[in-house]
C-alpha positions as CSV (number, residue, x, y, z in Angstrom):
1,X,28.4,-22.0,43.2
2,X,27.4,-23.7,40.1
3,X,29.6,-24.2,36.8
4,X,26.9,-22.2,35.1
5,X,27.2,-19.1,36.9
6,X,28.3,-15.7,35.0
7,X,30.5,-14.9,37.9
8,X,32.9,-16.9,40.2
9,X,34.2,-15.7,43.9
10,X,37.5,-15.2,41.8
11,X,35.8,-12.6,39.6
12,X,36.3,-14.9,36.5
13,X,33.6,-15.1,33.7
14,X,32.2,-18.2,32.8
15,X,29.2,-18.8,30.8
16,X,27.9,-22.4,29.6
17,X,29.4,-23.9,26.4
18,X,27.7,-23.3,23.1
19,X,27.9,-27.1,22.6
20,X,25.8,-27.6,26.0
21,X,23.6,-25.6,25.6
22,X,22.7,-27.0,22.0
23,X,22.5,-30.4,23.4
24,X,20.6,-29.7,26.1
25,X,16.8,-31.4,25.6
26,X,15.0,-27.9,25.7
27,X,17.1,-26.5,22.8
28,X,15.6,-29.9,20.9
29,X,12.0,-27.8,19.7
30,X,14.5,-24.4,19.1
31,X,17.2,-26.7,16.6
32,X,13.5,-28.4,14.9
33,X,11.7,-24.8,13.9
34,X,14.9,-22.6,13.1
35,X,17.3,-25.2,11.9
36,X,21.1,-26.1,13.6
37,X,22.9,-23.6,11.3
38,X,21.0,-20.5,12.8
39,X,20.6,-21.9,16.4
40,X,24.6,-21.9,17.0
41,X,24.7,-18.4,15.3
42,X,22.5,-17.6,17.5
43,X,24.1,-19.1,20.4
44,X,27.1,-17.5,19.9
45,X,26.0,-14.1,19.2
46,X,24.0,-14.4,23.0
47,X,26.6,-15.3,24.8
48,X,29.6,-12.9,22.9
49,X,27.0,-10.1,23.9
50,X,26.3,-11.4,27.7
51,X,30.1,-12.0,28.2
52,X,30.8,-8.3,26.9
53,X,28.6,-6.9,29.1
54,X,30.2,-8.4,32.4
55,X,33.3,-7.7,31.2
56,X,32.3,-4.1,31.0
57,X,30.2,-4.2,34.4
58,X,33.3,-5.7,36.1
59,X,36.2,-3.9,34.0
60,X,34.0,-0.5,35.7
61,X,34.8,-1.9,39.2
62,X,30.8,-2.3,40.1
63,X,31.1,-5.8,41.7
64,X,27.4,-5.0,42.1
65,X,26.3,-4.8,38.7
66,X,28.0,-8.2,38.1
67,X,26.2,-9.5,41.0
68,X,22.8,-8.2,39.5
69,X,23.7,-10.0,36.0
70,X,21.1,-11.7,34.2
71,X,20.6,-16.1,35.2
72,X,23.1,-17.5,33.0
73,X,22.0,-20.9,33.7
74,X,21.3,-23.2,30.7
75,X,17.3,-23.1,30.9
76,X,17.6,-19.2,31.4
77,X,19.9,-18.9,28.5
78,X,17.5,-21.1,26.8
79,X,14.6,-18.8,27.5
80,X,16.7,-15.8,25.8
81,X,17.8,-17.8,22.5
82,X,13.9,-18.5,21.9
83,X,12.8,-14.6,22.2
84,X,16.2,-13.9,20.2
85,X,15.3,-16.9,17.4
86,X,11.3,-15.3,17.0
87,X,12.4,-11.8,16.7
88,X,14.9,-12.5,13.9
89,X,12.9,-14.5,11.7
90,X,9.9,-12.4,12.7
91,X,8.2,-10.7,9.4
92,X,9.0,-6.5,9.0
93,X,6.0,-7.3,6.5
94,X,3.3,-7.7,8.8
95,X,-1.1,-7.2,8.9
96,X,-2.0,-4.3,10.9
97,X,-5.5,-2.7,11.7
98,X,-5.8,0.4,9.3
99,X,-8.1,3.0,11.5
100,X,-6.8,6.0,9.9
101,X,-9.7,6.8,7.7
102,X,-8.5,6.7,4.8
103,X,-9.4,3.3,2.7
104,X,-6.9,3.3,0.0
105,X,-3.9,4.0,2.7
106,X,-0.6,4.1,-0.2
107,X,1.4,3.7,3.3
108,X,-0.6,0.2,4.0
109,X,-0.8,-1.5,0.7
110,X,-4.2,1.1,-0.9
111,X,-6.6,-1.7,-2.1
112,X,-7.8,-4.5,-0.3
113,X,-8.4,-7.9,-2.4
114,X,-11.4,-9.9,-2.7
115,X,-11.7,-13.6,-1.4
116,X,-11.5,-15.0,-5.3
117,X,-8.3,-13.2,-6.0
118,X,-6.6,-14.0,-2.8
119,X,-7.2,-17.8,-3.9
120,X,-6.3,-17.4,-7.2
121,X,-2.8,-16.1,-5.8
122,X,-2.6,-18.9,-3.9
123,X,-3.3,-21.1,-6.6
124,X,-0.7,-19.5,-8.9
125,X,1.9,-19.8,-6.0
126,X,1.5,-23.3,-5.4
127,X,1.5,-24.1,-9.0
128,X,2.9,-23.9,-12.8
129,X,0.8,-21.6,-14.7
130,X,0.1,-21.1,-18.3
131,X,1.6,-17.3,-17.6
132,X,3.1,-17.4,-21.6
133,X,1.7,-20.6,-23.0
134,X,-1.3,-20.8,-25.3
135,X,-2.8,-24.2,-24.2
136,X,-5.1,-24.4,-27.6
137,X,-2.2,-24.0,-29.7
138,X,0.8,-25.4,-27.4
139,X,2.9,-22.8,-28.5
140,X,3.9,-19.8,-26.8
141,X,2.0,-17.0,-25.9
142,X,1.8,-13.1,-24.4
143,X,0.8,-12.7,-20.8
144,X,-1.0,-9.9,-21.6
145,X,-3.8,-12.2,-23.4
146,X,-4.8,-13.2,-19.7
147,X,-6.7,-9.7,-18.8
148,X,-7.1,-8.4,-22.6
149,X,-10.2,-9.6,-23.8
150,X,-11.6,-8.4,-19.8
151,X,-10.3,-5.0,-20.4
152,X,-11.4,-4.0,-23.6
153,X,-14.9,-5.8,-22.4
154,X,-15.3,-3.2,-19.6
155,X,-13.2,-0.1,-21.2
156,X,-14.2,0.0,-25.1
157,X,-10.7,0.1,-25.9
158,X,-8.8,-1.4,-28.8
159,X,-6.0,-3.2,-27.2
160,X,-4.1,-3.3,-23.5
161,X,-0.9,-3.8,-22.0
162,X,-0.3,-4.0,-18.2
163,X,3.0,-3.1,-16.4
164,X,3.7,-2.9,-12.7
165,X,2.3,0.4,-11.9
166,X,0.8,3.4,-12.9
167,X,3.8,5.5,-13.7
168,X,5.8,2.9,-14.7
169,X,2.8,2.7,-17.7
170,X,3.1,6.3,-18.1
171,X,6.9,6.2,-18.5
172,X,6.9,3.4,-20.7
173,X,3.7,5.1,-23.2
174,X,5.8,8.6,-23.3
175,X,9.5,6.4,-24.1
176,X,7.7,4.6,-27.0
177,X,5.6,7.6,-28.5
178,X,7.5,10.4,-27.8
179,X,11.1,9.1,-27.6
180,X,12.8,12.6,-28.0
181,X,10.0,14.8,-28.9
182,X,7.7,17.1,-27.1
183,X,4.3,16.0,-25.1
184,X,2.3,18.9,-24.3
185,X,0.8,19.1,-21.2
186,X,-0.9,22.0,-19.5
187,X,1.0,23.7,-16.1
188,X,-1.6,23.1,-14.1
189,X,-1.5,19.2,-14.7
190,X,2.4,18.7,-14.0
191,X,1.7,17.0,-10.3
192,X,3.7,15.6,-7.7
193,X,2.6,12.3,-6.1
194,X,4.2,10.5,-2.7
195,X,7.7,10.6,-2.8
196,X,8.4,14.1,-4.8
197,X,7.5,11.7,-7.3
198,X,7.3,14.3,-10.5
199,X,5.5,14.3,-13.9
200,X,8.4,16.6,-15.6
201,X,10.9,14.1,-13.7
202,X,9.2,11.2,-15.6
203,X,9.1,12.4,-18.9
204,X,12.8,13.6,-18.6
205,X,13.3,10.1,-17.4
206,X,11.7,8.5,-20.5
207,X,13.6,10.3,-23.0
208,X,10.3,12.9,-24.4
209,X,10.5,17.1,-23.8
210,X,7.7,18.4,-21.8
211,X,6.3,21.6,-23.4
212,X,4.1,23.6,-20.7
213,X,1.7,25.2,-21.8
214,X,-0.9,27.7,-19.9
215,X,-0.3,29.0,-16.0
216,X,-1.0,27.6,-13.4
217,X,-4.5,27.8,-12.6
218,X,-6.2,28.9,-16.3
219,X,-4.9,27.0,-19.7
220,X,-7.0,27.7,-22.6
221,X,-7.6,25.3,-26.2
222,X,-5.1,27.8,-27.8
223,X,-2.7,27.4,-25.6
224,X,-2.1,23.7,-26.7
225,X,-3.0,24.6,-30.7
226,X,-0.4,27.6,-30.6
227,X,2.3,25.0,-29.1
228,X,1.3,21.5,-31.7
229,X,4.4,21.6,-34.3
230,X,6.5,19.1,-35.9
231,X,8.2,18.1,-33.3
232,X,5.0,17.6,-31.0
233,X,4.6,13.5,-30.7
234,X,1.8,13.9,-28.2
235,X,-1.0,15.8,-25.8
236,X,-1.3,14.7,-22.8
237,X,-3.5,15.4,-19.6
238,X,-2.9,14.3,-16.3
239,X,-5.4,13.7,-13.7
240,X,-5.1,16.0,-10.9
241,X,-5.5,13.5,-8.3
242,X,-4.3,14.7,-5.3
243,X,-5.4,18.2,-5.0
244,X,-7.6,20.7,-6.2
245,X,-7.7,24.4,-7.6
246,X,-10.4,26.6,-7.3
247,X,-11.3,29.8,-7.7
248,X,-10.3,31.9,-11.1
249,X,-9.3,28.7,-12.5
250,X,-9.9,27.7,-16.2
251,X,-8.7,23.7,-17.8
252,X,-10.0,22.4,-21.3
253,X,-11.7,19.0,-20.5
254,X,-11.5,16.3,-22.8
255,X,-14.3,16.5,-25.6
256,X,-12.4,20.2,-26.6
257,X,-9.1,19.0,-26.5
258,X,-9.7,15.2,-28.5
259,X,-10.7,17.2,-31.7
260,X,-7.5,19.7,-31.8
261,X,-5.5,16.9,-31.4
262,X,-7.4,14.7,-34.4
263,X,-6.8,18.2,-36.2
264,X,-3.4,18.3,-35.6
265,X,-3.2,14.5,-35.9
266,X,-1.2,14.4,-32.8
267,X,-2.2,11.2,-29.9
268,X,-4.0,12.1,-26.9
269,X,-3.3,10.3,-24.0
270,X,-4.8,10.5,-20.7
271,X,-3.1,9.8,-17.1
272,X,-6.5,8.8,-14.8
273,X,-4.0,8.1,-11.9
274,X,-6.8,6.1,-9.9
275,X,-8.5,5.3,-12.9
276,X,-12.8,3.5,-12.2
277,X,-14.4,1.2,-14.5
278,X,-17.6,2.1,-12.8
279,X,-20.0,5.1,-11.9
280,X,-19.4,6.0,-8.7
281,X,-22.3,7.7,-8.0
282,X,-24.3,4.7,-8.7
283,X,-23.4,3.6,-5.6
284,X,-23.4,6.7,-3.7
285,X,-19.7,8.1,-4.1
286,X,-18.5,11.6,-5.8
287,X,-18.3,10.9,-9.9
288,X,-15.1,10.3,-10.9
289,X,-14.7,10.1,-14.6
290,X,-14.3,6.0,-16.1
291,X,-11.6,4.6,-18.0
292,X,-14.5,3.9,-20.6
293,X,-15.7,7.6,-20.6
294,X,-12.5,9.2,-21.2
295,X,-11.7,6.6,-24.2
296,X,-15.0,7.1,-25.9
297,X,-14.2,11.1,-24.9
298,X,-11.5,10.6,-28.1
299,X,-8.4,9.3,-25.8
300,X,-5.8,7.6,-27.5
301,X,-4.2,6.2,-25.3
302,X,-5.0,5.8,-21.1
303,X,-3.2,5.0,-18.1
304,X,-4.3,3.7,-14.7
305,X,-3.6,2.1,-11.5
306,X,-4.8,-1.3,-10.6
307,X,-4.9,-1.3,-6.8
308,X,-7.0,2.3,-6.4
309,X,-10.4,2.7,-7.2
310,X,-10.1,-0.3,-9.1
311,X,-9.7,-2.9,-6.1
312,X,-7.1,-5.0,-7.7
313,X,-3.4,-5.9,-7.2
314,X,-0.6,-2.9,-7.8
315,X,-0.1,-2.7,-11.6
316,X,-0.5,0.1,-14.1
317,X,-3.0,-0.2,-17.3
318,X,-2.8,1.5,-20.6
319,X,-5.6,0.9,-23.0
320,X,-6.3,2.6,-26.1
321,X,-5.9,2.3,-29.8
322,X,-4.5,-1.0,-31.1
323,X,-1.6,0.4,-33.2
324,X,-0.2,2.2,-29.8
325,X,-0.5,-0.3,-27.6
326,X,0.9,-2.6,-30.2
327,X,4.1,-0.3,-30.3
328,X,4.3,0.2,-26.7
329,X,4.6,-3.4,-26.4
330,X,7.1,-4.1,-28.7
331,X,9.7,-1.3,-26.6
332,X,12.2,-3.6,-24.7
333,X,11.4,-1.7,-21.2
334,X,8.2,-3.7,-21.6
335,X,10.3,-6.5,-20.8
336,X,11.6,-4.7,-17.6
337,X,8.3,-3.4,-16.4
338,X,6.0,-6.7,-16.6
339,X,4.3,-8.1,-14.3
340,X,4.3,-11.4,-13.0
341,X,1.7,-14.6,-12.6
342,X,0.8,-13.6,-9.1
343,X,-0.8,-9.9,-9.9
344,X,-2.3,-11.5,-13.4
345,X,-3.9,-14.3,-10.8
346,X,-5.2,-11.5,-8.7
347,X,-6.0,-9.3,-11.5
348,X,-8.4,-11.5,-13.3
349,X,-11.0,-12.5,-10.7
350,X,-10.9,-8.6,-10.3
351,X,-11.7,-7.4,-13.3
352,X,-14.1,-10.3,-13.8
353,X,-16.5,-8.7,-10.5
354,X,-17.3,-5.6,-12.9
355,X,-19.5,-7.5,-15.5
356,X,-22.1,-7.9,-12.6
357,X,-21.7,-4.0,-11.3
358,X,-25.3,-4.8,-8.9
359,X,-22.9,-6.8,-6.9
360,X,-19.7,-5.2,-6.6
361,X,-20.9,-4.0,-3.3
362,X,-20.8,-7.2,-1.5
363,X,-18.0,-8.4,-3.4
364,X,-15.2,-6.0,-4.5
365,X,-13.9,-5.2,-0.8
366,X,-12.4,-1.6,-1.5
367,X,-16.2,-0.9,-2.8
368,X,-17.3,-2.6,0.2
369,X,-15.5,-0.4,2.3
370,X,-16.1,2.7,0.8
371,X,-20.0,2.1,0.8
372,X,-20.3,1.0,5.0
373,X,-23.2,2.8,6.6
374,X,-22.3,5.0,9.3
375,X,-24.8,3.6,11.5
376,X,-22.8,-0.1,10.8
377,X,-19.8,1.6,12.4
378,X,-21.5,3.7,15.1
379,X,-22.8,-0.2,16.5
380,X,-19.4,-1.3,16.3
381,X,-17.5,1.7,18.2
382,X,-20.1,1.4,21.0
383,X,-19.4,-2.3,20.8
384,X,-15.3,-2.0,20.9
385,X,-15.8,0.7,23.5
386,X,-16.1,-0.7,26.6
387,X,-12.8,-3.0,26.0
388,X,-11.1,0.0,25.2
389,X,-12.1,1.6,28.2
390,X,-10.9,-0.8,30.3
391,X,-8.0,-1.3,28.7
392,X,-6.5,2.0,29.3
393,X,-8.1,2.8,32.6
394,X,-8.6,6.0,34.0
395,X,-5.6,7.9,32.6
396,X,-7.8,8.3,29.1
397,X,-11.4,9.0,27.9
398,X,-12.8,6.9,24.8
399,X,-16.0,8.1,23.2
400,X,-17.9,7.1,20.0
401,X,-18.1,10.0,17.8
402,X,-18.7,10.8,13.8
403,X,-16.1,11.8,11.8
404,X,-14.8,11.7,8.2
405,X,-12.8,9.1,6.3
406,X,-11.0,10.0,2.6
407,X,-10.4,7.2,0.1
408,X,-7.2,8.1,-0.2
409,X,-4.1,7.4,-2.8
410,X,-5.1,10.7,-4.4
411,X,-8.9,9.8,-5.4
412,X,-11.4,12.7,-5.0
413,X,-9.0,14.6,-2.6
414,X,-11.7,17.1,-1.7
415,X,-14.1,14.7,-1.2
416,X,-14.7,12.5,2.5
417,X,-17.3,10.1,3.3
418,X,-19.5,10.2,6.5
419,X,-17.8,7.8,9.2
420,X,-17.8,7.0,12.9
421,X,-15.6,5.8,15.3
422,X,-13.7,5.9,18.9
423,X,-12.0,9.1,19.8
424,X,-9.5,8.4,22.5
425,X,-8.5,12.0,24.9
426,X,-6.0,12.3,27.8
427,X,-8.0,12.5,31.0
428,X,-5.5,15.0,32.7
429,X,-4.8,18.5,31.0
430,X,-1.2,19.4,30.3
431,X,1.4,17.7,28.1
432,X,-1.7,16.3,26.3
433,X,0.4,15.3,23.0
434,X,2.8,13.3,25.1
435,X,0.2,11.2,26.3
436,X,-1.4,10.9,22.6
437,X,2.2,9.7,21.8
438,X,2.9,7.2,24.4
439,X,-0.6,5.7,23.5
440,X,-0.1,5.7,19.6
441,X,3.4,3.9,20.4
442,X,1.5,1.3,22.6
443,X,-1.4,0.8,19.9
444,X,1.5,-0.1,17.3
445,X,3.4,-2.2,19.6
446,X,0.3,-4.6,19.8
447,X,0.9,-8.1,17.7
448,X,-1.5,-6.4,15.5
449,X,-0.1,-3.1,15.2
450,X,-3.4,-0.3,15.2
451,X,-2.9,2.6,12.9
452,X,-5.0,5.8,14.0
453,X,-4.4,9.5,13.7
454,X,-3.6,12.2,16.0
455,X,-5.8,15.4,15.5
456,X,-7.4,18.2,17.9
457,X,-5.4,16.8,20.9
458,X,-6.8,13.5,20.7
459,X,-6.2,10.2,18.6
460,X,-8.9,9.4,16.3
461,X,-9.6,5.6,15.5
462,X,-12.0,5.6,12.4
463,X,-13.8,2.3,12.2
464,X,-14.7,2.0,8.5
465,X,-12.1,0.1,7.2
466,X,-12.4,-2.4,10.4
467,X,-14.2,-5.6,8.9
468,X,-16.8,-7.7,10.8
469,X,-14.4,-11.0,10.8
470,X,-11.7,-8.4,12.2
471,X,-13.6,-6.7,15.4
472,X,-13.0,-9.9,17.4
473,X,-9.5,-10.0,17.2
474,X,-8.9,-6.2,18.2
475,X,-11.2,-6.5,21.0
476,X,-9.1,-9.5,22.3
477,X,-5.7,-7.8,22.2
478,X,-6.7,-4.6,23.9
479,X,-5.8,-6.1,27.1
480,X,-2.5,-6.3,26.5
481,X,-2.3,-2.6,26.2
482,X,-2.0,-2.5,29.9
483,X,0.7,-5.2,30.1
């Protein structure tokens, strides 16, 4: 019996050294990629968990199950460290295939970045940047001065500030303007977004008192004109981005509510939530109303996300008059909420895509998405189909069908795109959403994880948001679903 084996005639436990198995030539490559430190840790931690479990297979009085114990032998114990070493330092932060149908996915990241902002990331993390330093002057300068000029270009606004997302801009406009005093805002309007994330929660939060005004589905102009006082130090209205009420419904839109407020000489700010700086419909999507509309509507002040409709990295935007923003920046929670080089880097090239709006098509990836052609899709489900056929054998069905994606992260929630894809059924009838299940857990335990949905007793794999330079790739790992 070798010195290596778990178990000796005497009943004894003996595993290898740490120290030999270290020094053995095959644990050279493990010590070179993960470092000596977190080798031996790892070392140890193997063999305290293999020696525990003989001791409890052998304290039970099952010689058997001590027989049946894993090869201790230095290559097999070798073989274990390395699987142990790559799933520790393996990423929880990983790519996956989004085939949900919905594009701007809050749960994967929402917008997608264009090739020149990747590499302006990149160039910003391998390299000092002139994040706060005016390089005509040599002195110091304000971050903000990056994106400005771009902003006011493609809003008509006066000024802009940008923090790290959009409620963290509306938290940070309500604590500098109405610090203490009440923002009016219509019933209707007071949302919930992901997270029982609440607008009466962040004004609370940011030190203002919210007066409702109206019910819930019908507010009227004198509803807000009845409720401006002294203490009133702003009207706002909030997008309604993630749902929609119809019926005997009733809101005041913009171009009535800007001149009461001008009357009353009260601020009127605007929460856009997804916020475009484009037409839509130009480009054959619902209209969704543009940062540049609502400020020349008589806004004040206007919030937005950067990573929705936009196409750019997470932030939040305000724009609006210049004596606002210039207060909002000077609030010290400006400090807390900036953001840093990396989503200015990816920010820029962004923004800079919308003064050539004929392109953004081809070059603004979440518009790129949003625009494919069903019949694009429809060629690439018949082309994936096969694979996936074969992949799962004859315990499931795959067809190519249409369907409907959403853009998602609370944009036009009413409104879905025409889409096509694979729909994936149990062959067998019975316990139909157990096999749906087991097949959803196999798609996400791919090195590629694939993200569907299950719906009507079958999982749904909508192919719009899978690129050209992508299709490859998931055809190639399909095989391993039957591993």
């Amino acid at each position: 019996m070798s010195e290596s084996s778990a178990a000796t005639a005497s009943g004894a436990i003996r595993l290898p050294a740490v120290h030999l198995i270290l020094s053995d030539a095959g644990c050279e490559a493990l010590i070179a990629q993960y470092g000596r430190v977190q080798t031996l840790e790892a070392a140890r931690a193997l063999l305290a968990e293999l020696r525990a479990m003989l001791l409890a297979a052998r304290e039970g009085g099952t010689t058997g199950a001590v027989a049946a114990a894993p090869d201790t032998s230095i290559p097999a114990l070798l073989a274990m460290l390395s699987e142990r070493l790559r799933e520790q330092n393996a990423s929880p932060l990983k790519p996956v295939f989004n085939l949900t149908g919905t594009v701007l996915h809050t749960n994967l990241g929402r917008a997608l970045l264009p090739d020149d902002a990747v590499q302006a990331v990149v160039d910003a993390m391998r390299w000092p940047m002139n994040l706060e330093w005016d390089i005509d002057t040599g002195k110091r300068g304000d971050r903000d001065n990056l994106i400005e000029d771009l902003l006011l270009e493609l809003t008509g606004a006066e000024a802009a500030t940008i923090v790290n997302n959009n409620a963290a801009a509306v938290l940070l406009m309500l604590n500098t303007v109405a610090l203490g005093k009440e923002v009016i805002v219509s019933r209707g309007e007071l949302v919930e977004i992901g997270g029982a994330f609440r607008i009466p929660d962040v004004m609370t939060r940011a030190g203002a008192v919210l007066r409702e005004v109206g019910a819930t589905n019908r507010t009227h102009l004198k509803d807000y004109d009845e409720a401006a006082g002294p203490q009133t130090a702003l009207m706002m209205k909030v997008h309604t981005s993630n749902y929609a009420i119809t019926g005997f419904t009733k809101s005041i839109e913009l171009d009535e509510l800007a001149p009461l407020a001008k009357k009353h000489n009260i601020p009127l700010a605007v929460d856009l939530g997804s916020g475009t700086l484009v037409d839509l419909e130009q480009y054959g999507l619902p209209h969704e109303t543009t940062v540049r509309e609502t400020i020349e509507g008589g806004a004040d002040l206007v919030t937005f996300s950067g990573d929705k409709l936009l196409g750019g990295p997470q932030c939040g935007i305000i724009v609006g008059r210049k004596d606002l923003i210039a207060q909002i920046k000077k609030n010290p929670l400006k400090r807390a909420l900036r953001v840093g080089k990396l989503t200015l880097a990816a920010l820029e090239p962004v923004l800079a895509l919308y003064r050539a709006p004929d392109l953004l098509p081809e070059r603004l990836t979440t518009l790129k998405l949003l625009t494919r052609h069903a019949a694009d899709m429809r060629a690439q489900a018949q082309a994936i189909l096969p694979a996936l056929q074969a992949a799962l054998g004859a315990g499931y069905e795959v067809s190519d069908e249409a369907m409907m994606s959403q853009i998602g992260s609370g944009a036009l929630p009413v409104d879905q795109l025409p889409s096509h894809g694979l729909v994936v059924r149990p062959a067998a009838q019975g316990r139909i959403s157990n096999a749906l299940g087991v097949l959803e857990q196999r798609l996400r335990a791919l090195p590629l994880p694939v993200i569907g949905r299950v719906a009507q007793d079958a999982l749904w794999l909508d192919l719009r948001c899978l690129q050209d330079y992508q299709q490859q790739r998931f055809i190639d790992q399909l095989t391993q679903l039957t591993a």
